[in-house]
C-alpha positions as CSV (number, residue, x, y, z in Angstrom):
1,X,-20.7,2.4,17.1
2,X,-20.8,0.2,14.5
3,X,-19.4,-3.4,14.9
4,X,-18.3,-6.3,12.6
5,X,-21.6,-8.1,13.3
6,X,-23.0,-5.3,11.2
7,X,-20.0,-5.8,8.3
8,X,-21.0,-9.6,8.6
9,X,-24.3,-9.5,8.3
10,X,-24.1,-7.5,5.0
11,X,-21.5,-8.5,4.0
12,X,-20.7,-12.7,4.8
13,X,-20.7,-15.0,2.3
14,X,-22.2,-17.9,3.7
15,X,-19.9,-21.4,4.0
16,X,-19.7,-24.4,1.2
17,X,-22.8,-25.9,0.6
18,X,-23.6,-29.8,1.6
19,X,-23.9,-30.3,-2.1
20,X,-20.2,-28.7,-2.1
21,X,-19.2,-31.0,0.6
22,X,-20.3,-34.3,-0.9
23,X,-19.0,-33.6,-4.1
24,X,-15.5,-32.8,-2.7
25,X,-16.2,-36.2,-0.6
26,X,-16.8,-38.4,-4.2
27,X,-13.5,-36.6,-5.9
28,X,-11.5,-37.7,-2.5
29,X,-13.5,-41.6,-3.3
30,X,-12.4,-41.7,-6.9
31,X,-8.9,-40.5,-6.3
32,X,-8.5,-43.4,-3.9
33,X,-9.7,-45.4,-5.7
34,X,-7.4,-44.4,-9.0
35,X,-4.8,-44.7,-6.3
36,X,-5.6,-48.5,-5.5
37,X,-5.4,-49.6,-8.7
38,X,-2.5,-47.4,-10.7
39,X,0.1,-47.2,-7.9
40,X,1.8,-44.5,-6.8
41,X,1.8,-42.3,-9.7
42,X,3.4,-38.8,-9.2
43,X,2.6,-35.5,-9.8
44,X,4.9,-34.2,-12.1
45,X,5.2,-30.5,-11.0
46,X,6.3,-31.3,-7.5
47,X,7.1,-35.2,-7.2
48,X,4.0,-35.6,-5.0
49,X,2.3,-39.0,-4.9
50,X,-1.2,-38.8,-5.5
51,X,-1.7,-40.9,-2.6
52,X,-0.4,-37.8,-0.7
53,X,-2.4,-35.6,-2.3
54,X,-5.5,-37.8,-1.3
55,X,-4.0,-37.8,2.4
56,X,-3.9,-33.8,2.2
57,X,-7.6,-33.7,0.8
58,X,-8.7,-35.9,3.3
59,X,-7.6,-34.7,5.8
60,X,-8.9,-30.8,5.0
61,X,-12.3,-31.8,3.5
62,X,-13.2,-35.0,4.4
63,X,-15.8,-35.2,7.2
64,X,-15.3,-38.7,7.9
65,X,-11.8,-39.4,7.8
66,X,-10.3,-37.8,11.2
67,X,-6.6,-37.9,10.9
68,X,-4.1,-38.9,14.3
69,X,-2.4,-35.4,13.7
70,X,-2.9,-32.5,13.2
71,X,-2.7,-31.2,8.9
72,X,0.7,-29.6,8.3
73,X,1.0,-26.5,5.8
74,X,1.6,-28.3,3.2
75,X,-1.1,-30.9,3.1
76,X,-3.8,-27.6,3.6
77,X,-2.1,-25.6,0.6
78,X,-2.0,-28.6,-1.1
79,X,-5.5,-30.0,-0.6
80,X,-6.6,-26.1,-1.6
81,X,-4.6,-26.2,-4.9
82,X,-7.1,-29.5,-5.9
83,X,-9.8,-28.2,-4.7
84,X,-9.5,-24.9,-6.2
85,X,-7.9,-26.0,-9.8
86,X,-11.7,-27.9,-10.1
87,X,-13.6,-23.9,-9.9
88,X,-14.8,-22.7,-12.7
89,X,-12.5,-19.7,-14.0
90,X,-14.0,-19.0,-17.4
91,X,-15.8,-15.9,-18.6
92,X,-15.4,-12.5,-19.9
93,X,-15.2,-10.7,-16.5
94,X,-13.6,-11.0,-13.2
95,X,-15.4,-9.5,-9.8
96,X,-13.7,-9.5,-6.6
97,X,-15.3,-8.4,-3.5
98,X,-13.5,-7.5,-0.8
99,X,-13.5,-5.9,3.4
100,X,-10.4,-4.1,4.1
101,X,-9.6,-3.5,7.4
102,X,-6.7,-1.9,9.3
103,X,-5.9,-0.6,12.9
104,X,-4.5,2.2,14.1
105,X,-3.8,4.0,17.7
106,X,-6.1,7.6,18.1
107,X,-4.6,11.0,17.7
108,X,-3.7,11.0,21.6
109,X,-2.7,7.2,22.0
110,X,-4.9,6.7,24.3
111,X,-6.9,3.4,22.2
112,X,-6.1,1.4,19.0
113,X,-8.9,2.0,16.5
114,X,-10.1,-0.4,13.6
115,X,-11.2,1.3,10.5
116,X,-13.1,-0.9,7.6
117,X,-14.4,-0.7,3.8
118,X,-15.7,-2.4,1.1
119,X,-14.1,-2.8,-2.4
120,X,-15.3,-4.3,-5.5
121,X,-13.3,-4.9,-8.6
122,X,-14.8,-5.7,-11.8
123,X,-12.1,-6.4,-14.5
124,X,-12.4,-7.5,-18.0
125,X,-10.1,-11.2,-18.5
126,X,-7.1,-11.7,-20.7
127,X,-5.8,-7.8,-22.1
128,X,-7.5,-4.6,-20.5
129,X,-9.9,-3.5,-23.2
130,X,-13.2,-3.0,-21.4
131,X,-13.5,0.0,-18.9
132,X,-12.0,-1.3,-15.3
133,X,-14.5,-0.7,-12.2
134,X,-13.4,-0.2,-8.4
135,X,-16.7,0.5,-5.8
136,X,-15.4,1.4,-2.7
137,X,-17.9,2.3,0.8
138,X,-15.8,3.3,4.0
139,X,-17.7,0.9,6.0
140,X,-16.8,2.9,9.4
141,X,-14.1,2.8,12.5
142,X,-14.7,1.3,16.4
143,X,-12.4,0.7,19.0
144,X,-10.5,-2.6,18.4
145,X,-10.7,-4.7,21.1
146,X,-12.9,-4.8,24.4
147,X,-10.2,-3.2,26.1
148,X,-9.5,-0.4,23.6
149,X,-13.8,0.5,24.0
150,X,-13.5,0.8,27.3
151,X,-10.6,3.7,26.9
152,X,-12.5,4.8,24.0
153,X,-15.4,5.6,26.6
154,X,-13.1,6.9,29.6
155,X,-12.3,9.4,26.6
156,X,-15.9,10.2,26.1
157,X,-16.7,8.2,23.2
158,X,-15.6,10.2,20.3
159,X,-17.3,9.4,16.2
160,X,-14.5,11.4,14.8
161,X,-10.4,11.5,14.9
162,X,-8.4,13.9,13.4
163,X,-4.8,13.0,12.2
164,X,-1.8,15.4,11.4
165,X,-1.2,14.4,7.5
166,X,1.9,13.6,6.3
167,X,2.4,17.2,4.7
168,X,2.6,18.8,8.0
169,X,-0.2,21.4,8.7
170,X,-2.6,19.7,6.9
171,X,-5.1,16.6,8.7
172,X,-6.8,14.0,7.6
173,X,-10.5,12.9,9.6
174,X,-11.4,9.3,9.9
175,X,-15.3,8.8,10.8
176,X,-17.1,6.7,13.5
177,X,-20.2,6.1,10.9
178,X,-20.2,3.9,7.5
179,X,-19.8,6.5,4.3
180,X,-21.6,6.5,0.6
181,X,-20.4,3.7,-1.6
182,X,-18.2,5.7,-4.6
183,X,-17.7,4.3,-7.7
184,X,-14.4,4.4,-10.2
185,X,-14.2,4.3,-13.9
186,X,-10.6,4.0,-14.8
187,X,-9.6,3.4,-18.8
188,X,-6.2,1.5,-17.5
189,X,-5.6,-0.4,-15.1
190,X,-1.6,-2.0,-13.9
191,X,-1.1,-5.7,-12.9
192,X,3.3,-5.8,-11.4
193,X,4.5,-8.0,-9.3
194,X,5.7,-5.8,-6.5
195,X,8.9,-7.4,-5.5
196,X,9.7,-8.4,-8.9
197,X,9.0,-5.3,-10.7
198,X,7.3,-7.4,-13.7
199,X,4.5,-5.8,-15.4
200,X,1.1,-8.3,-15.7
201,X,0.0,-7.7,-19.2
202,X,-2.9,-10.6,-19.4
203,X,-3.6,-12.8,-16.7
204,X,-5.4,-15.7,-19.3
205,X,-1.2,-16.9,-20.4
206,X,0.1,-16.7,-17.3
207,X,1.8,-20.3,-15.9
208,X,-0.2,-23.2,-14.8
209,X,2.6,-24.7,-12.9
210,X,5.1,-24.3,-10.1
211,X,7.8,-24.5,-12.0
212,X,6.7,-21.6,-14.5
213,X,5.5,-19.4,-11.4
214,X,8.7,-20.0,-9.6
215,X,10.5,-18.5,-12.8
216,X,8.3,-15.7,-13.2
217,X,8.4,-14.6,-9.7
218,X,11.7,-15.6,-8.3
219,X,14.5,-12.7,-8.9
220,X,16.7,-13.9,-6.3
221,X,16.6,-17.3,-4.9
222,X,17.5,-15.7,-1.3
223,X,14.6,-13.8,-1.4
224,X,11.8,-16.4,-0.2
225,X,9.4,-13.5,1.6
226,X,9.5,-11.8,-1.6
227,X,8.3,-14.5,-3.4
228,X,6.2,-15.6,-0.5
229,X,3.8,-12.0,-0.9
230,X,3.7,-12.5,-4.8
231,X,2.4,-16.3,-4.3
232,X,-0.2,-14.7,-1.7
233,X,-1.2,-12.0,-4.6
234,X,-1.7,-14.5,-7.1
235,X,-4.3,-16.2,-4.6
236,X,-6.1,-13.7,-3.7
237,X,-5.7,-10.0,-5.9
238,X,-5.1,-11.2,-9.4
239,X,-7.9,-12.6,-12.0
240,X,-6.2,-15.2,-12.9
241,X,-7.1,-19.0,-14.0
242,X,-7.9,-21.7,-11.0
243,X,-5.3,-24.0,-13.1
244,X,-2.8,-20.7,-11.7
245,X,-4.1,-20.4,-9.0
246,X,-3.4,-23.9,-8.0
247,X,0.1,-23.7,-9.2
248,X,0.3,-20.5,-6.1
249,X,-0.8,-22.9,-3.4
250,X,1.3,-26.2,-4.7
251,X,4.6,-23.6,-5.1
252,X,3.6,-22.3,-1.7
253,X,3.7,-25.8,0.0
254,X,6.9,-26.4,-1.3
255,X,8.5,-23.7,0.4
256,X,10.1,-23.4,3.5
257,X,8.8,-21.0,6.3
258,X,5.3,-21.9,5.4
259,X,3.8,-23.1,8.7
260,X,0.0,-24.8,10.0
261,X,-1.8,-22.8,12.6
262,X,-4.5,-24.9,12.2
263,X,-8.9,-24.0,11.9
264,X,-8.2,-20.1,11.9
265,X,-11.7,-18.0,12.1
266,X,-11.4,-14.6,10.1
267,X,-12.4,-11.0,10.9
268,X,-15.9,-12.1,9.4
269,X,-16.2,-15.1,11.3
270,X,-15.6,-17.6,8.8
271,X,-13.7,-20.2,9.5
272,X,-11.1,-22.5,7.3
273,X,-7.6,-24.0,7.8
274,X,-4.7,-21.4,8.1
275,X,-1.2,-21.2,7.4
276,X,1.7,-18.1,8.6
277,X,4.6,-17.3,6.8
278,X,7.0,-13.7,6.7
279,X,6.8,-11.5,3.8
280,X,8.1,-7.9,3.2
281,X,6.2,-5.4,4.8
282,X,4.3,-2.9,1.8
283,X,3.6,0.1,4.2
284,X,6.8,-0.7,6.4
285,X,10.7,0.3,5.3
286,X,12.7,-3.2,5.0
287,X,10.5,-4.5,7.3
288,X,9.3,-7.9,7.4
289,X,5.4,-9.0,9.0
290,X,3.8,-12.2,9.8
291,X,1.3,-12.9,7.1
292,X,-1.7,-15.6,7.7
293,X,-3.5,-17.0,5.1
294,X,-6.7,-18.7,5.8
295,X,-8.3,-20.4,3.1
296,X,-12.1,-22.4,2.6
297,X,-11.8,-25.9,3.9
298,X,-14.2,-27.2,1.5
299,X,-13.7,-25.2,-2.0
300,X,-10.2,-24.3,-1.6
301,X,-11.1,-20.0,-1.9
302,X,-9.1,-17.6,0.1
303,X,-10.9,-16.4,3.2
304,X,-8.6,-13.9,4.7
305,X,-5.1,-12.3,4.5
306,X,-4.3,-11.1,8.1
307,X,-0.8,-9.1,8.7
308,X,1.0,-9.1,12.3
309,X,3.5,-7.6,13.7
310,X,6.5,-9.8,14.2
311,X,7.4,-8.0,18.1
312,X,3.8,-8.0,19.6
313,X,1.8,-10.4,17.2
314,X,-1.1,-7.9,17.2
315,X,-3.1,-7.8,14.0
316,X,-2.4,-4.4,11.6
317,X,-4.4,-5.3,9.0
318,X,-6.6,-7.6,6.9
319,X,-8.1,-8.3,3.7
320,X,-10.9,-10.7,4.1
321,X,-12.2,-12.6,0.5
322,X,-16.3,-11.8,0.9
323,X,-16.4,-13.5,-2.9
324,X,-14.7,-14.1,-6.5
325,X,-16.8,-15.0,-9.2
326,X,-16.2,-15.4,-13.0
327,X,-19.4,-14.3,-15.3
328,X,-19.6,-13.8,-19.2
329,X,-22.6,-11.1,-18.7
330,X,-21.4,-7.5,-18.3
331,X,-21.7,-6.4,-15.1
332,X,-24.5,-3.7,-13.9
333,X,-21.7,-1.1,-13.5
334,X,-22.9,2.2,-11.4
335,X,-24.3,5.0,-14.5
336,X,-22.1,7.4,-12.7
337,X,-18.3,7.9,-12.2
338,X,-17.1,8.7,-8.8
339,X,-15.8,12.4,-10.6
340,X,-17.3,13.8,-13.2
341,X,-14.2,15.9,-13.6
342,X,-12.5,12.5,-14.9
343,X,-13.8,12.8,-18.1
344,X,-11.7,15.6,-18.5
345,X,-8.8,14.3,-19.6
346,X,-5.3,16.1,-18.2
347,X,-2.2,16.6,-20.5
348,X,-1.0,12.8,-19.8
349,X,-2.4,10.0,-17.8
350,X,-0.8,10.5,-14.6
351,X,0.3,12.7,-12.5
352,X,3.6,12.2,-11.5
353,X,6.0,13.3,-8.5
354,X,9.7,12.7,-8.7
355,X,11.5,13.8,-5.5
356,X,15.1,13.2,-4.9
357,X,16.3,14.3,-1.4
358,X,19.9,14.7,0.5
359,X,20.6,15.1,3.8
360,X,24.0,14.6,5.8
361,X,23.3,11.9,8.6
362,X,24.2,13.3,11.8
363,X,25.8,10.9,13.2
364,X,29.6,10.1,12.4
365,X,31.3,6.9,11.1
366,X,35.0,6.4,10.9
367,X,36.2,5.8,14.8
368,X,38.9,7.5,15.7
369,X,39.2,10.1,12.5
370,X,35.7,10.4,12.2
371,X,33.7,12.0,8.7
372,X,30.2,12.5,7.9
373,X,27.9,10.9,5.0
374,X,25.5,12.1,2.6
375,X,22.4,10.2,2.1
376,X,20.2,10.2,-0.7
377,X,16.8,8.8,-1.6
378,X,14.6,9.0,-4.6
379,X,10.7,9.2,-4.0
380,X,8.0,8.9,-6.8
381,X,4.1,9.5,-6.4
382,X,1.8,8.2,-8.9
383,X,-1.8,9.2,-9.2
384,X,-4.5,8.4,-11.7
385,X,-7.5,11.6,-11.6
386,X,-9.8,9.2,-10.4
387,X,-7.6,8.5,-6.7
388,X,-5.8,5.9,-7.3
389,X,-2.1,6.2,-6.1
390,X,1.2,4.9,-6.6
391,X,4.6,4.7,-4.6
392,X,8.0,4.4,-5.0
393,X,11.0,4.6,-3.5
394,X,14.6,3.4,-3.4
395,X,18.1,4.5,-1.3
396,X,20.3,5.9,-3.2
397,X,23.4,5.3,-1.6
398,X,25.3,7.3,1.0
399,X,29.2,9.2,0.5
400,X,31.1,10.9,2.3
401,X,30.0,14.9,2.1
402,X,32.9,16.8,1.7
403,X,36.6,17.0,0.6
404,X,37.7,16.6,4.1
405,X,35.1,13.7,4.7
406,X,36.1,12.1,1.7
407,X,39.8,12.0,2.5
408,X,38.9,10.3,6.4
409,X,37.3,7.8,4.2
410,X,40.2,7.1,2.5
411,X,42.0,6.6,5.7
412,X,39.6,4.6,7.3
413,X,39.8,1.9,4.2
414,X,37.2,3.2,1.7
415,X,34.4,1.0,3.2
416,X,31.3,0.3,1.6
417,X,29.2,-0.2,4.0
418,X,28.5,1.5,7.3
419,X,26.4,0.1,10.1
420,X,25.9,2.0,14.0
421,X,23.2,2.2,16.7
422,X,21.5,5.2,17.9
423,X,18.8,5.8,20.3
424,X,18.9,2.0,20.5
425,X,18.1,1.7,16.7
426,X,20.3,-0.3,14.2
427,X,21.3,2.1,11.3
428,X,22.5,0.9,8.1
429,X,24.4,3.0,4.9
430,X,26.1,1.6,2.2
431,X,27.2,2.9,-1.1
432,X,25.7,1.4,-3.5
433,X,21.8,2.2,-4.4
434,X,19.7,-0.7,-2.9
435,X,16.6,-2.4,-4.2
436,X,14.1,-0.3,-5.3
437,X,10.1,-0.9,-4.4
438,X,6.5,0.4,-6.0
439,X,3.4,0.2,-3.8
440,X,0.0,0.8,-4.2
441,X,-1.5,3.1,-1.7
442,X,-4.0,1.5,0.1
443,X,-6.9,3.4,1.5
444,X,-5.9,7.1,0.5
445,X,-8.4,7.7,-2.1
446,X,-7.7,11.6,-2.4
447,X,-5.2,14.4,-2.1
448,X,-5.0,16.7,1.0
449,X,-4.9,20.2,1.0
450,X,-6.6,23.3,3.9
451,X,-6.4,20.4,6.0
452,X,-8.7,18.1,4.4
453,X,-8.8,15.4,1.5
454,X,-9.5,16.5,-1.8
455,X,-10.8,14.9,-4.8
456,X,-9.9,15.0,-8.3
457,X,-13.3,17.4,-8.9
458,X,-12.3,19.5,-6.2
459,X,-9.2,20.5,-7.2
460,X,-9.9,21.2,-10.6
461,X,-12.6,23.8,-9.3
462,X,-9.9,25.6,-7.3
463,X,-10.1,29.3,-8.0
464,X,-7.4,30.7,-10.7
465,X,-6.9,34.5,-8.6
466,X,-4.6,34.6,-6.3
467,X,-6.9,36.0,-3.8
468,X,-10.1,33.9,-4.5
469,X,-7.1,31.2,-3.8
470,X,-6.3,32.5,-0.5
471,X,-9.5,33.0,1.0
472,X,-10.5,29.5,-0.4
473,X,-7.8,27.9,1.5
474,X,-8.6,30.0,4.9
475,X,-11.6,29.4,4.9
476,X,-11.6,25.4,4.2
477,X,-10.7,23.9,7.2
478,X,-11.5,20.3,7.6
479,X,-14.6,19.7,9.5
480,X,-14.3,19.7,13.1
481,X,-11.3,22.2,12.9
482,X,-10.8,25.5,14.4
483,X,-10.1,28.3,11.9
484,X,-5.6,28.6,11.5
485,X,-4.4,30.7,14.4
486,X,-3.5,33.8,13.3
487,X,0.6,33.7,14.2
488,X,0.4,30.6,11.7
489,X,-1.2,31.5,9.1
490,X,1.4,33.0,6.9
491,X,3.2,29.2,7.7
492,X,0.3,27.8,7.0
493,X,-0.4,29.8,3.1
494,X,3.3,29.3,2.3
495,X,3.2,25.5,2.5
496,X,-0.6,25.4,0.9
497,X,1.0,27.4,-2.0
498,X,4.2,25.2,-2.3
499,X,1.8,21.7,-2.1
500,X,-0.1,23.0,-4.9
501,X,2.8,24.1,-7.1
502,X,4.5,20.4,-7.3
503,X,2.7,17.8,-5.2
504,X,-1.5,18.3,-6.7
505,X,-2.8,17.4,-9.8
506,X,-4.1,21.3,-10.8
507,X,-4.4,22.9,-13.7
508,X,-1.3,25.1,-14.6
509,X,-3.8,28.3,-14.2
510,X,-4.1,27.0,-10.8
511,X,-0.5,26.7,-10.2
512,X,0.2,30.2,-11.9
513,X,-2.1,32.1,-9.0
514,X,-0.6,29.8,-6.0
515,X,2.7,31.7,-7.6
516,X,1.4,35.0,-7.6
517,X,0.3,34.3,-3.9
518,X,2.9,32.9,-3.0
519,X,5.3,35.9,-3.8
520,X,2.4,38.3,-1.4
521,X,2.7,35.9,1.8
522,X,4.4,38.2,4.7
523,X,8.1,37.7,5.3
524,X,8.7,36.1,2.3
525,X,11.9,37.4,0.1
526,X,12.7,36.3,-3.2
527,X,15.6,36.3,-5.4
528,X,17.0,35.4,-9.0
529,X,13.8,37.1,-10.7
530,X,11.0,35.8,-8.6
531,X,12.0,32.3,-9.0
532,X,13.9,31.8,-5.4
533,X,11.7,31.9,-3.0
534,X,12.1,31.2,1.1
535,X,10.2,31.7,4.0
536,X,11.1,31.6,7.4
537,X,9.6,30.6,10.8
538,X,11.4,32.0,13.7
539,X,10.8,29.9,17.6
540,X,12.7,31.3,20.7
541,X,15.6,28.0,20.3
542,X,14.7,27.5,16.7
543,X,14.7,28.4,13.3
544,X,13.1,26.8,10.0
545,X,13.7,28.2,6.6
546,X,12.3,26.7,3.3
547,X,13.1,28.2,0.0
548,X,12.1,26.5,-3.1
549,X,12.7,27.3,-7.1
550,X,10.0,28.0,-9.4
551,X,9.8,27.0,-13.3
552,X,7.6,30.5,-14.2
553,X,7.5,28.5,-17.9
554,X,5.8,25.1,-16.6
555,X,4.8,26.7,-13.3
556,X,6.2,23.8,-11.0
557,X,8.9,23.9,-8.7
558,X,12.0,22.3,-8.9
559,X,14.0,22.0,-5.8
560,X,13.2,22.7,-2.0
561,X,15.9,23.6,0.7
562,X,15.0,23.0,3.8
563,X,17.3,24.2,6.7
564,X,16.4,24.4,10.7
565,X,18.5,25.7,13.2
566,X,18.8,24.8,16.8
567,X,20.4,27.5,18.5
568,X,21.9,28.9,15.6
569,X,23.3,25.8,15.2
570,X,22.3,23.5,12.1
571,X,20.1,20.6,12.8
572,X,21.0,17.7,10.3
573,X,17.8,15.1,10.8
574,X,16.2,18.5,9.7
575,X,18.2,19.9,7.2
576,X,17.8,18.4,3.1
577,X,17.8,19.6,0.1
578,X,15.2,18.3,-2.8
579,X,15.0,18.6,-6.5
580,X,11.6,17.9,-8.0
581,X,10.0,16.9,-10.9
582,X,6.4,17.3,-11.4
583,X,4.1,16.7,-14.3
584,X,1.3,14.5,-16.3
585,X,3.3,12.0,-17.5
586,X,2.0,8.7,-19.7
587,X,4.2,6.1,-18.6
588,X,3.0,3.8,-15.9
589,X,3.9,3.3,-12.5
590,X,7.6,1.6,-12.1
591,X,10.2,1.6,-9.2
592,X,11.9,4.6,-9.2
593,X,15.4,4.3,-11.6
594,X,18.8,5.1,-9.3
């Protein structure tokens, strides 16, 4: 198995040199000196004396000083924001090299695995005019922890996992061994502030202060995680100035929340000064996660960004800093793109997936004269042909669903909001749309379809006849896999053909012969001229039908029922309807409008 010694040993960026060191120990001289004989003199962005600022510096970089207590957060933030606002940040490009890691429990929850790659950014400074570069190498998966080997052994030491995708039949395979480095050309590239939904249009006239940050990134004074994961961004993702970069760290040591844990070592066995704080959770629904930051003692660089989880403290993921550098020479981009198929330019710039689904929650609100609510929830998917993915989502608000349902509202006051536990789980509705959210899909550089992930090049080399289509999909299962058992294969074509029709960037010749085989899968029945069609998949207590509706003109579809019955009874967590919209599109990624 491959271990982070191996990730360390090719990739480590070795600590601050001595010549680093005793420069930062003649800045810390001359600013003490300055103190002595001008008094306390203020920094004007936060009120800080530089005599404080000299006690934070001192206290994180010099070697001699040793200081009676330990340095709080904001003496290490603000010892890195005068450290770091002395880099050099000037030239025509921007590299950023990077080890992502995350963990995640095996198929059979038996383990907790840790999965790793490499990513390099190469962007050109001020407005996007130069081609954007992203080199990516899936650097390999091992058990997590000692203990997590040993039950990866008891389980006979497996170098492959296969997971159920998130589109149901289909599975995605995560490798034991490191992969081929792939490298991606992209023509655009989209700098927003995630929990601000502000687009980054050039990072050389952003502000150089905490005040002007604060203002930029600050919708809702309430808000401080929010502003807390922007402020982390701007340290570590974005290619902007040291002078900014400073501001980051001085408007993060302002803030509450922002706590010292003290000499911290990373997942690449560096080690610096760290400090934890809460932020919204990216991957997680309204869920907040215990971020540490560990920055260079010496030069004032982000090491690491570590999430935890708030109930067990157990690391989820990280994004470890291997090095940032600034050069005015082009950079010896890879000859080749990752797809060839890329050059090919589709209809609009990205492919985009609008869903907007509704499903009555199944468990009552009202007391004594109870009703029932309808939820709803808009989902958008953005991809770029070369992988890269976008996406958003925002609740829509819940009503009551019927006549009857709104008239028990009445009665019970018209309330906005509705709030009950379940299965020991807090559940909240209200009526009003809440705050919407865009992501950037980390780690998913592909599409899935046959059980598998797909590139861009794939796809568009999908056959265009319904049956060379068929036999394409039965006979491309993902490697490892057993061919589809025969009593779900029709299941198994029917939601192939329906994943290609809206959710995969194809070619509409593509989509036309998915339709075609589509309409020839046994069982399924059709109505309104071809352009209803459902399926359904009868179990000895259950039921599941789907029907969706076809545009034969664009060849997409545009709304997907989905009903199950238990018993013959509906069964509401299962039962939505959702209309779609599907297409190349050339407006960027945004959070998704009510």
């Amino acid at each position: 198995m491959d271990d982070l010694s191996a990730v360390r040993d090719h990739l480590a960026v070795p600590g601050p040199s001595r010549e680093t060191f005793t420069r930062g120990r003649a800045r810390l001289d001359r600013v003490i000196a300055r103190e002595r004989t001008a008094g306390r003199r203020r920094w004007l962005a936060l009120g800080l004396g530089v005599s404080a600022a000299a006690a934070a510096t001192a206290v994180v970089i010099s070697t001699t000083a040793v200081p009676q207590e330990p340095p709080t957060a904001r003496q290490i933030l603000l010892a890195a924001a005068t450290s770091i606002s002395r880099q050099p940040s000037e030239g025509a490009w921007w590299g950023n090299k990077l080890v992502r890691g995350v963990r995640l429990r095996d198929p059979d929850d038996r383990y907790t695995l840790q999965r790793t790659e490499a990513e390099e950014t190469w962007i050109p400074v001020g407005a996007i005019t130069e081609p954007h570069w992203i080199v990516q190498r899936h650097l390999g998966a091992r058990p997590a922890t000692p203990q997590d080997e040993a039950a990866w052994r008891a389980a006979g030491s497996p170098t492959s996992w296969t997971y159920r995708a998130r589109t149901g039949a289909e599975r995605e395979v995560l490798r034991a061994e490191p992969g081929e480095a792939t490298s991606i050309r992209s023509e655009d590239v989209d700098w927003r502030l995630m929990f601000a939904d502000k687009p980054l249009a050039r990072m050389d006239e952003l502000p150089t202060t905490p005040e002007g940050l604060r203002e930029l990134l600050e919708t809702d004074s309430r808000d401080l995680p929010a502003l807390l994961h922007n402020l982390s961004s701007f340290i570590i993702h974005l290619p902007v100035t040291s002078e900014t970069r400073a501001a980051a760290y001085q408007l993060m040591a302002s803030l509450p929340g922002v706590s010292a844990q003290g000499q911290a070592t990373d997942q690449l066995g560096r080690t610096g000064q760290a400090v934890t704080y809460l932020t919204p959770d990216p991957m997680g629904a309204g869920e907040q996660v215990r971020m540490r930051l560990i920055v260079d003692s010496g030069t004032g660089e982000p090491l690491a960004e570590e999430t935890f989880a708030l109930d067990t403290g157990e690391l989820i993921r990280f994004t470890a800093v291997q090095e940032s550098v600034w050069t005015d020479s082009r950079p010896d981009f890879p000859a080749q793109r990752a797809d060839d198929a890329v050059a090919a330019a589709p209809a609009g710039r990205y492919w985009r997936v609008r869903t907007v689904t509704t499903r009555t929650d199944h468990h009552p609100v009202g007391g004594d004269d109870p009703y029932h609510l309808e939820t709803r929830r808009v989902s958008e998917d953005w991809s770029l042909p070369d992988g890269r993915r976008w996406s958003g989502f925002r609740e829509l608000g819940a009503r009551p669903k019927s006549a009857a349902d709104r008239a028990a509202w009445r009665r019970d006051g018209s309330p906005v909001k509705w709030r009950y536990r379940t299965e020991g789980m807090l559940v909240r509705h209200q009526l009003a749309p809440g705050k919407g959210r865009l992501t950037r899909i980390e780690g998913v550089p592909e599409w899935f379809l046959a059980r598998d992930q797909r590139s861009y090049a794939e796809l568009s080399a999908l056959p265009t006849d319904p049956q060379a289509l068929k036999d394409w999909l039965v006979k491309a299962p993902a490697e490892g896999e057993r061919p589809v058992p025969a009593e779900h294969l029709d299941r198994f074509l029917f939601s192939s053909y329906v994943s290609v029709l809206h959710e995969l960037p194809v070619s509409r010749e593509v989509r036309q012969a998915a339709y075609r085989a589509l309409l020839a899968v046994p069982g399924v029945t059709t109505a309104d001229g071809g352009t209803r069609i459902a399926f359904t998949e009868k179990q000895p207590d259950h039921s599941v039908t789907e029907e969706v509706v076809v545009d034969t003109e664009a060849m997409t579809i545009t709304s997907r029922r989905v009903e199950t019955l238990l018993k013959g009874k509906p069964l509401l967590p299962k039962t939505m309807t959702t209309t779609i919209e599907a297409g190349w599109v050339e407006g960027r990624p945004t959070v998704p409008e009510p």
